[in-house]
N, C-alpha and C positions, 0 to 999 in steps of 0.2 A: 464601495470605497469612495466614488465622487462623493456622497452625499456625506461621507464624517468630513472630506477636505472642506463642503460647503461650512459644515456646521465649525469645524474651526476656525474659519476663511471669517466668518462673520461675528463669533465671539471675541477673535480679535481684533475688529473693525470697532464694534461693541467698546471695547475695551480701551481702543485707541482712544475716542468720541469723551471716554469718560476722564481723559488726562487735562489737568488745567491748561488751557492754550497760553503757549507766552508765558510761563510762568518763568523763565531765566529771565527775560527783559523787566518786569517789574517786580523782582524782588530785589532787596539790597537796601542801603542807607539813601535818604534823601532829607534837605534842606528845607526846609516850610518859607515860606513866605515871610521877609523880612528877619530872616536869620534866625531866629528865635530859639529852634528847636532841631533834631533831628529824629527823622522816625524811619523804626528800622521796617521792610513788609519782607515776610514772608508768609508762606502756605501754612495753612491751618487744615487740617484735616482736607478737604478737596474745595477749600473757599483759602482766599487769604486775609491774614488780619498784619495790624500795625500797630506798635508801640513805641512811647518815647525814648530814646536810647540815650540824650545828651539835651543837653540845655543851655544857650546864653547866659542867662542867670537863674539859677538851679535854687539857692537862697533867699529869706527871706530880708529885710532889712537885718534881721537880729540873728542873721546868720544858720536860722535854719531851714531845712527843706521847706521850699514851696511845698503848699498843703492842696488837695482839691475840696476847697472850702465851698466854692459854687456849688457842689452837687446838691439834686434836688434831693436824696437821698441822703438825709443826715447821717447814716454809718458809714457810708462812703467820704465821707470830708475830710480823716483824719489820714488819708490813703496821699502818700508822695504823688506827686504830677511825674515827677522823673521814675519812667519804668512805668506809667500810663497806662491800658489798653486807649490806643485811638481812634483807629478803623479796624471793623469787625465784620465778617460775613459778604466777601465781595467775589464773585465769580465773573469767569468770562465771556463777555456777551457778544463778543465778533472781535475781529482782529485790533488787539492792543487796545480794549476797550473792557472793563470791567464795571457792574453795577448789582444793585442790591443789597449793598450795604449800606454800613452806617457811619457818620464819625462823631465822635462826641468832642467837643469844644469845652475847656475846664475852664474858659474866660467867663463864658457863661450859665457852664453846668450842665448845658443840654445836649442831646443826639438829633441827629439830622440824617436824614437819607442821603447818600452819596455816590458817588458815580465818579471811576477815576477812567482818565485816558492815556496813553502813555505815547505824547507830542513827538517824541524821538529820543532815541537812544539815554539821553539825559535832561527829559523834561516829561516832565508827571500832570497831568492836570485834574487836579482834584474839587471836587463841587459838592458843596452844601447845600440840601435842596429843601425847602417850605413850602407844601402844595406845591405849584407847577414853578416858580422861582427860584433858580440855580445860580447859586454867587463861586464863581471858580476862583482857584489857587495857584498857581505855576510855582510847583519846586522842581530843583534841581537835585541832581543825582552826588551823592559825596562820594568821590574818589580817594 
């Protein structure tokens, strides 16, 4: 009888290990940098991804959606910025620290390796990384 309580004892341990850590604290709406945008995170499958949920200015001069014209991917160009993927593939790497993903930048079309921290309750720090050079973001959390 000890040895099935062992073997449960540790599939649940297992099991625990395999839950995203922190995943209430950085999922929800937050603010980009310079007001610009807002992206919503949550869990994707056992990683979390990010999309654009809202926009400053959503339109173009003529009135229609911003396009993601930048992408290096001519079929992608004709894809709305608003409603986005932004960050994709990001799991937890120690407390309130997530890395391994990516975020793709429609200013310039490209993806970047990234790495988010989450500074406190309502500050996110997000980092775009080239080789070993990491340019960070501070957003705030939208209530």
């Amino acid at each position: 009888m000890s040895t099935v309580c062992r073997i449960i004892g540790l599939a649940l341990i297992a099991a625990a290990a395999a839950l995203p850590a922190s995943a209430a604290d950085l999922t929800g709406t937050w603010l980009t940098k310079g007001g610009k945008s807002h992206v919503h995170i949550e869990p994707c499958g056992n990683k979390f991804c990010g999309k654009i949920v809202w926009m400053k200015e959503p339109n173009d001069d003529a009135g229609k959606p911003k396009l993601d014209k930048e992408n290096s991917d001519e079929s992608l160009r004709s894809r709305p910025i608003l409603g986005l993927p932004l960050l994709t593939g990001f799991k937890p790497s120690g407390d309130n620290e997530w890395d391994g993903g990516e975020i793709y930048n429609p200013e310039d079309g490209k993806t970047y390796r990234s790495e988010m921290v989450l500074k406190s309750a309502d500050e996110l720090g997000v980092s775009g990384c080239v080789f070993i050079f990491c340019k960070e973001q501070l957003w705030t959390r939208v209530k």
